[in-house]
N, C-alpha and C positions, 0 to 999 in steps of 0.2 A: 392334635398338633397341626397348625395350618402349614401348609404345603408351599416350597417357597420355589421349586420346578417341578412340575408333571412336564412328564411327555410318555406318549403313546405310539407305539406304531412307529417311531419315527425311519423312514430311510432318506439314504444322502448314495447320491450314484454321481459318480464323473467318468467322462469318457469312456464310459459302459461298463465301470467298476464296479460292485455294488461297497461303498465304503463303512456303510450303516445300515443292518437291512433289520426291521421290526423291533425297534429296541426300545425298552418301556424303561421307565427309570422315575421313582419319586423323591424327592429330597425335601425332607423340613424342617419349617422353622429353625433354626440354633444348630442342625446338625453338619459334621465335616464328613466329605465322603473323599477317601482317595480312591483314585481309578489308574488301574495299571493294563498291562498287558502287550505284546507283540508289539514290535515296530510297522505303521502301517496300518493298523485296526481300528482306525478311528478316534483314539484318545482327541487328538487337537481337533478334531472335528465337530465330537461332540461342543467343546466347548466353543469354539467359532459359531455352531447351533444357535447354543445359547447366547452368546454376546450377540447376536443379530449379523455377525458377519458373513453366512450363510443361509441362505442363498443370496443374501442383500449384495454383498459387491461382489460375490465370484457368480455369473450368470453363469457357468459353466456346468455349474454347478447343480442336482435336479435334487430336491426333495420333497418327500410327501408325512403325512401323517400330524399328529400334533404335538405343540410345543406351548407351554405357556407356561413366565415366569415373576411370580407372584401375583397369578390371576393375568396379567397381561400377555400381550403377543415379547419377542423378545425385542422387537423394534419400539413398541412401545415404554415396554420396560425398562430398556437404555436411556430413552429418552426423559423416564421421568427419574432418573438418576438411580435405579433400581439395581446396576448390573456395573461391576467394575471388573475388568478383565488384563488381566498381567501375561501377556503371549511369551512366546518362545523367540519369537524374530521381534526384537524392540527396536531398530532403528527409527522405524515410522510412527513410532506412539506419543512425540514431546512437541509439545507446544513453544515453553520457551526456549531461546537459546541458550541460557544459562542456570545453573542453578540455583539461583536466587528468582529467576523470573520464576524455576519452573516450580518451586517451593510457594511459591506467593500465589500459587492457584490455589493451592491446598488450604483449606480452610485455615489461617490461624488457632483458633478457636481448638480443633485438632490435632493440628500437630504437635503439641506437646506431648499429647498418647501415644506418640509414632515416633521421637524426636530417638529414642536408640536405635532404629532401624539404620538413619542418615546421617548419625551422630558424628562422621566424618565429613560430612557434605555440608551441615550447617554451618562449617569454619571457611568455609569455599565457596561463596554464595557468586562468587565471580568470574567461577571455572564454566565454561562452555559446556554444555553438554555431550558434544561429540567428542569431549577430550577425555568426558569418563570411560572405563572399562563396563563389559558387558554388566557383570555382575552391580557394579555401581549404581547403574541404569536401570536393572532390574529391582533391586530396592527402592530405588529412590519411585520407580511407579508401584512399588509394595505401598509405600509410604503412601502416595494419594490414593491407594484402593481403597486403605485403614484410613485413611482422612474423610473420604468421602460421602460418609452415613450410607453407601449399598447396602442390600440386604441377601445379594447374594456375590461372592467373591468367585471368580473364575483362577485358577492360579497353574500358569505348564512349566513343567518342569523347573522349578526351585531347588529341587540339589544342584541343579547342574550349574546355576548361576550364582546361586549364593554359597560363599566361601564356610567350608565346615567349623570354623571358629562362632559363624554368626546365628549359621541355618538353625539351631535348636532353639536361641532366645526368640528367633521370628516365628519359628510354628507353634509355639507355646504362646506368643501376644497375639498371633492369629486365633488361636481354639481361646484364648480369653475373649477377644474382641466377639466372636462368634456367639458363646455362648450371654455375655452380657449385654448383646443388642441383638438376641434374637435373630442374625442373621446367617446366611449359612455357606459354606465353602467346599466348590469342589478342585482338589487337589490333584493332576494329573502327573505322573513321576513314574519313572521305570524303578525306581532303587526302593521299592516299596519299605524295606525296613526301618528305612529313615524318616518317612512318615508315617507308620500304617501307628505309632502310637498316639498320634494327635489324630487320628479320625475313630469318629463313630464306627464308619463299615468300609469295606474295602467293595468296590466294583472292579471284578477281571475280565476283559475284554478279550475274546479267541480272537484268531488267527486258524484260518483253513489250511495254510501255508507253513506251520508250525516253526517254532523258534531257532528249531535246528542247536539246540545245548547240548555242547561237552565239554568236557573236563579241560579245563587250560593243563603248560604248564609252564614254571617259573626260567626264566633264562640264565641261571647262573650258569648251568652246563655252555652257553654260548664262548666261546674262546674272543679275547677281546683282544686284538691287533696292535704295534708300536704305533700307526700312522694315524697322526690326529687328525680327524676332519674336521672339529670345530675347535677354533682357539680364540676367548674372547679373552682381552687385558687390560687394565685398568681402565673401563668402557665407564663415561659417564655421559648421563644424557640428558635433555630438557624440553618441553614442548614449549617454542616462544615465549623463553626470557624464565620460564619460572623454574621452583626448585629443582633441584638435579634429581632428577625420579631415580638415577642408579648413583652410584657413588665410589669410583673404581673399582666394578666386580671384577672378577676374573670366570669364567669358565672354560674348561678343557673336557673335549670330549672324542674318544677314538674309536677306529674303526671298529665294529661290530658291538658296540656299547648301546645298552638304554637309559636317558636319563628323564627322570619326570622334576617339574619344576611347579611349585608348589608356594599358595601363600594366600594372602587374604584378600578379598577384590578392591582392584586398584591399586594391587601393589608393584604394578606392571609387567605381571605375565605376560601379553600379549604384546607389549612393547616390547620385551625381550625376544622373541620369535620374531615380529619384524624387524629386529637389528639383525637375527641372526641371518635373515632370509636376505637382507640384502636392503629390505622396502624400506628403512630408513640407518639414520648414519649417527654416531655415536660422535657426542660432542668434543669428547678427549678418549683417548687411547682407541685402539683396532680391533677388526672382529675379522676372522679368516676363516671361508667355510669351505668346505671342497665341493668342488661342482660335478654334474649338476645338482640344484636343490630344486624340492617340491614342498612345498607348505599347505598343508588346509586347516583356513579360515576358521574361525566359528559357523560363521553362514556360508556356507560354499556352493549355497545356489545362486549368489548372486554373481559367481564364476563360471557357471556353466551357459554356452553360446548357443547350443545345436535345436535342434526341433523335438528328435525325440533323445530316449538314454541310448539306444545302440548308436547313435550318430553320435552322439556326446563320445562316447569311448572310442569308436573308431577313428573319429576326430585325435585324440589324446595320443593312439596307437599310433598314427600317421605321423605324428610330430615326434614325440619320442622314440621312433624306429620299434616299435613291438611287433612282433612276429607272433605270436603265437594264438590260436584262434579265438577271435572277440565273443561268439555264441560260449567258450567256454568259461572265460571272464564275468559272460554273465550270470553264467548261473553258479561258480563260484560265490557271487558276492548275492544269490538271491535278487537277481535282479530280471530272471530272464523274464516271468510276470507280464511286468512292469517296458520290456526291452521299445516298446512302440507308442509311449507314453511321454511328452513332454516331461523333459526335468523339472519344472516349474508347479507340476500338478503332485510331485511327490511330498510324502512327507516328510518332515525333519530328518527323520532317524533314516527314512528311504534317501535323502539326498545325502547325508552323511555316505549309506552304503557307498551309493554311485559314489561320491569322492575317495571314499579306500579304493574302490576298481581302480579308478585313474591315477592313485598313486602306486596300484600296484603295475600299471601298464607302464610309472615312468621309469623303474627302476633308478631312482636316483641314488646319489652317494650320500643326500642327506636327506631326511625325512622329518619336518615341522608340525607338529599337531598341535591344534589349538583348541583347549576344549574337546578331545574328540571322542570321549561317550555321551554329549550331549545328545539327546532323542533316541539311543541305541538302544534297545531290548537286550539280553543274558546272551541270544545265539549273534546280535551284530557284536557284540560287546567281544565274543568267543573271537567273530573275525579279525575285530580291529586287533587283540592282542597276536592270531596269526600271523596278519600282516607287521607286526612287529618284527616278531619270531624270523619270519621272512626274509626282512630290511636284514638284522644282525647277523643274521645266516651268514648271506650273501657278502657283507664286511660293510654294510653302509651303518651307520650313525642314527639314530632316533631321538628327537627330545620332543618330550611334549610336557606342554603346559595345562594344568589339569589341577581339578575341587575335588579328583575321585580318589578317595585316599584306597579302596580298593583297588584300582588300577595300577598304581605305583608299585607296589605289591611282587607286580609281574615283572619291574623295572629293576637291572642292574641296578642303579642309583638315583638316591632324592635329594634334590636341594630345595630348601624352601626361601623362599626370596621375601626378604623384609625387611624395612626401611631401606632402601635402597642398596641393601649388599647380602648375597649369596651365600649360603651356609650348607655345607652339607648335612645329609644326616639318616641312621640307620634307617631301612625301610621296613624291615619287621618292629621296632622299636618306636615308631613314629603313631604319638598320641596328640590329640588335638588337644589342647590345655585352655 
């Protein structure tokens, strides 16, 4: 079987971290490998490795040992179109503005093997790009990875971005595409269940620092208040002139309550969370939320200001009046590590952590998550549900928006949002059809 990555030896060190230290790994030909483990342990690294994005644009960055992918370096590999890489942070990956532009790179020729992936996108060839949802975005560079002819697929975290109605037809035209061109895919994801049956082998990736799991538990015990914090009413809304993305929802949400919100990408999760948060304004009827609120992003490192993480938090502390001492916050959240280390040098699932710190330092009345088991391992996953547990305690409000059908689980209530209007519905009882 020819060999479509060796690598030997490899280590990756930043800021005197060892992030990678000796780590051999051969992948061939036609095979899928997923790779799981600990938040922080290198998954995205590795494949930054291999796409040539390290040590090439992060100089920060030191590594030794070797790397070669299909016989090439990985700079070269990229180059002769060998290496298509689908990251976890997709803002900076699109060429054109619109979806039609960005479609028109992709081979014609291929995109018809690919056309179910973006089969909502090809009727929209005129929508902007930035106006898609993460997930949206994320397929649609699925789409040109599969168009491409690479011969080896880089792929981070795909539960998290693709909605569970779609995720199973895509990992299954991936392990086809793979297996009928010889090429090969590695699959990095925390919710290893979900992929481990389209891969050949699993790679698990330790943690020194271990994961820190126990046992959640369900909030129904949580006592839930008369006083509503969130009161949305017949909210309809539009992004410049086009269709009403909502179509008089209503939601009501009260003190001590969790609610998860749920539905397929693009069907305006995340627009719903910035109505609710205040960041934008609903074109017919009102939204009422009790103050203060805190939201986190999908990407919420592009929120953080300070130098290192303990400045970031004590920063956050300062401003929302926290009293209570920030070395124990840190290590609460697994961060203490990490506590002298630029926010910007962590990883996904590490800058995730740091943003639960800092919504647990604001104590707010509402609390917005968006996306937020994206990049999280089983013990951040344990935290986030905590700090839930937390918020509802206390009498504050929680809704988040979310592809984790096991997360919901934990949630008072699910609504799933589709065509533009809000439906409740059981959360033990809630099957993906």
């Amino acid at each position: 079987m020819t060999e479509a990555v060796r690598i030997e030896d490899l280590m990756v060190e930043v800021e005197g971290r060892k992030v990678l230290n000796c780590m051999n790994l051969h992948v061939g030909s036609g095979e899928v490998v997923a790779v799981t483990g600990p938040t922080g342990s290198g998954k995205s690294t590795l494949l930054k490795v291999i796409a040539g994005i390290i040590p090439g644009l992060y100089s920060s960055f030191k590594t030794s040992g070797h790397v070669s992918v299909c016989g090439y370096s990985p700079p070269d590999a990229v180059r002769r179109g060998l290496v298509a890489y689908v990251p976890q942070d997709l803002s900076a990956y699109f060429i054109g503005s619109t979806v039609g532009e960005e479609l028109s790179i992709i081979a014609t020729t291929r995109l018809e093997q690919v056309r179910s992936i973006v089969s909502d996108l090809v009727t929209a060839l005129s929508r902007k790009t930035h106006e898609l949802s993460d997930g949206q975005l994320y397929r649609l560079l699925l789409a040109a990875a599969l168009s491409s002819g690479a011969k080896v697929l880089l792929l981070d975290e795909p539960t998290s971005h693709v909605d569970p109605w779609s995720l199973g037809s895509i990992l299954e035209l991936l392990k086809k595409y793979c297996a009928s061109s010889s090429a090969s895919a590695i699959i990095v994801d925390h919710r290893l269940k979900l992929v481990k049956e389209y891969a050949d082998y699993v790679l698990e990736f330790k943690d020194s620092r271990g994961s820190h799991v126990t046992t959640s538990e369900k909030f129904k015990e949580v006592p839930t208040g008369s006083e509503i914090m969130v009161n949305l009413r017949k909210a309809y809304f539009t992004y410049g002139g086009s269709p009403y993305i909502f179509k008089g929802i209503d939601l009501e949400v009260r003190e001590g309550e969790s609610v998860g919100i749920i539905g397929r990408n693009g069907a305006g999760k995340t627009t719903l969370i910035k109505l609710l948060a205040g960041v934008l304004k609903p074109a017919v009827g009102y939204v009422r939320t009790a103050k203060p609120v805190f939201m986190i992003p999908q990407t919420p490192v592009y929120w953080f200001s300070r130098d290192t993480v303990r400045d970031e938090v004590s920063f956050y502390a300062e401003v929302w009046g926290f009293r209570e001492d920030i070395d124990d916050v840190l290590e609460l959240f697994y961060l203490g590590d990490l506590s002298h280390q630029s926010p910007y040098s962590l990883s996904v699932g590490e800058a995730r952590r740091l943003s639960l710190a800092l919504a647990y330092v604001s104590g707010a009345k509402v609390l917005l998550l968006d996306e937020p088991t994206l990049g999280l391992d089983a013990g951040s996953r344990e935290l986030l549900i905590r700090l839930i547990r937390k918020f509802c305690v206390s009498g504050s409000a929680v809704i988040a928006a979310t592809h984790d059908i096991d997360l919901i689980k934990f949630l008072n209530k699910t609504y799933v949002l589709s065509n533009g209007v809000l439906e409740v519905v059981s959360n033990s009882d809630f099957v993906v059809a």
